[in-house]
N, C-alpha and C positions, 0 to 999 in steps of 0.2 A: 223418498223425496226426489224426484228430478230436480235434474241441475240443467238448466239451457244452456245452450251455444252459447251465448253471450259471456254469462254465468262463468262457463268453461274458461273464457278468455279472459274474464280480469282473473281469475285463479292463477291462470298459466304466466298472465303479467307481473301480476304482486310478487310470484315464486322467483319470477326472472329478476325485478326490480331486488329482492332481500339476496338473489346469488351473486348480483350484482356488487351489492351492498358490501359481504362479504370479500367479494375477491378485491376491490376496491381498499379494504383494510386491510387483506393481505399482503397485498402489491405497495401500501404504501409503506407497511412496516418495512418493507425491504429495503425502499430506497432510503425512506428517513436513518439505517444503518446503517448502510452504505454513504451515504453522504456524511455519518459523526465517522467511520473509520478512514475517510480520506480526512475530515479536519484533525483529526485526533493523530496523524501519523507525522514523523520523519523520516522520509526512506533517504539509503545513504548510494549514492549510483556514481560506479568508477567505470571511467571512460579510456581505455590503452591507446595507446598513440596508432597503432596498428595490427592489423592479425599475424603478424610474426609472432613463433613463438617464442622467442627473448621478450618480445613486449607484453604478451600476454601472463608470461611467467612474473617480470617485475610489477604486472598491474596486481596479482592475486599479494606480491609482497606488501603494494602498497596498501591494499586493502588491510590484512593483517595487522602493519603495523598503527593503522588509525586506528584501529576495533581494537589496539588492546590499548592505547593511549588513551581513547576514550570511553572505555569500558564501565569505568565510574562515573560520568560526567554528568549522568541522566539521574543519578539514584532519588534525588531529591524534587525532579522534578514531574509536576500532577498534571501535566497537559502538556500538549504538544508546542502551543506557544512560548512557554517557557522553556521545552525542550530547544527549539529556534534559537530563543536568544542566549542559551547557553551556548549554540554553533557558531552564533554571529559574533560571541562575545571571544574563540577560540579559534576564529578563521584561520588569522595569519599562522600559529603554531599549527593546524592542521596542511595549510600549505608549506610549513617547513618540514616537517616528517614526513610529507610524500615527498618532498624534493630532496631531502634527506638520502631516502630507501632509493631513488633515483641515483645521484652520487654515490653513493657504494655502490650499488652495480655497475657505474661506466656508463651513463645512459647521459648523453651531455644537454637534452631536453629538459623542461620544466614541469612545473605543474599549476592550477588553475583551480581555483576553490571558491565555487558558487554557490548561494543559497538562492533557490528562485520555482517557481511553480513549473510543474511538468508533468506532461502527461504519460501515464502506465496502461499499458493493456491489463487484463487481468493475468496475475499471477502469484504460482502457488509455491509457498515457500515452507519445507517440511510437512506439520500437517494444518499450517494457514494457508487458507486462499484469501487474497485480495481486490476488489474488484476494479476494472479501469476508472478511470477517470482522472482528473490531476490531484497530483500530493504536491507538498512544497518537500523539496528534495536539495540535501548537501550533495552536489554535483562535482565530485574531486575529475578533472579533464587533464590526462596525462597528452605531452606532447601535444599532435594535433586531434586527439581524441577519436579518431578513426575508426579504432578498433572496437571489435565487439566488448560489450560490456560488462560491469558484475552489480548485482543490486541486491541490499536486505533492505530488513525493517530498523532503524538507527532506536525509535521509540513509537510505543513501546518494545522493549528491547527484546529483538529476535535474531541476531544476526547469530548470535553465536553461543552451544554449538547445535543448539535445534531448541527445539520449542520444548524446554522444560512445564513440569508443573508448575516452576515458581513462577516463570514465564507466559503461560495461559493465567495464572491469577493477572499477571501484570495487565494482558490482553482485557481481561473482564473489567476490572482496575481503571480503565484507560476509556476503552470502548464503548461500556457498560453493557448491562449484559442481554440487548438484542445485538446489537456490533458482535458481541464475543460471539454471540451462537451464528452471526451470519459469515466469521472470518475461521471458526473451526467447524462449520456444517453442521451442527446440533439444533437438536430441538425442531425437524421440519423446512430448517432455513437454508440448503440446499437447494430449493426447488425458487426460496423469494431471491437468492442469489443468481441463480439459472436465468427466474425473468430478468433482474437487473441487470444483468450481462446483456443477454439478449437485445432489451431495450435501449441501452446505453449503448452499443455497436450499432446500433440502426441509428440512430442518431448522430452521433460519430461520425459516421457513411457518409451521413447528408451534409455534416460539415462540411466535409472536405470533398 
């Protein structure tokens, strides 16, 4: 049976229109991920007063001593909002133990304890990557916050001391489980992370 020219071209359409179709619900599984693992997150980002290294040294202290202060804080909590109001609920104590770790070292500066929306490039922490966009972030600001910075995941809990098994449950837990395969690269998701990135830096661009 011939197939005409014509013929030929709704074939070649239809197949465009259904590849289409497909990559359309690929690309959007990605972003819909991507968008529940920045709501679903607490990142916790300390800021040193400067790149000396006396200040860099007391920032990693003061990191440590918050991540083990509040190392429990989260156990109970199933979302990331409720994660927040546990921080907002702990501010001031999390501003006294960094200004705490500050005064034993001799550091005659303060410290500054935000919780507020911020933007992350992508980045990858053990074997998570996370993709840019804004997270709502405990911003501990030593001094005048100058210096280069240190950043985890506060919840679900990654900071420390790497991404356990019980830790990736938490991630799937939290994320569910297109978030988990797009923040541990499983299952294909790799490549819808790749576009999101991609996507999300061109856009970015334009903002600014």
């Amino acid at each position: 049976m011939r197939i005409y020219k014509n013929e030929k071209i709704s074939l070649l359409l239809l197949l465009l229109c259904v590849t289409l179709s497909f990559m359309m619900v690929f690309v959007s599984e990605g972003f819909n991920a991507a968008h529940t693992v920045r709501e679903e997150s607490l990142r916790l980002h300390v800021l040193a007063d400067t790149d000396s290294e006396a200040d860099q040294a007391v920032k990693l202290k003061v990191r440590d001593a918050i991540l083990e202060e509040t190392g429990d804080m989260f156990i109970s909590c199933a979302s990331a909002s409720e994660a927040v109001n546990r921080v907002l609920e702990k501010k001031e104590e999390i501003k006294e133990i960094a200004e705490n770790v500050l005064r034993e070292n001799g550091f005659d500066y303060g410290a500054e304890v935000l919780v507020e929306e911020e933007y992350f490039g992508t980045r990858q922490y053990e074997n998570v990557s996370l993709p840019a966009g804004n997270y709502t972030a405990l911003r501990v600001v030593l001094g005048k916050g100058e210096g280069h910075n240190w950043w985890c995941v506060m919840f679900p809990p990654l900071c420390l001391p790497a991404v356990t098994e019980r830790n990736e449950d938490s991630v799937y837990g939290v994320f569910g489980e297109n978030g988990g395969d797009l923040v541990t690269g499983k299952s294909g998701y790799k490549v819808k992370f790749r576009i999101v990135e991609i996507v999300e830096s061109i856009i970015e661009s334009i903002k600014s």
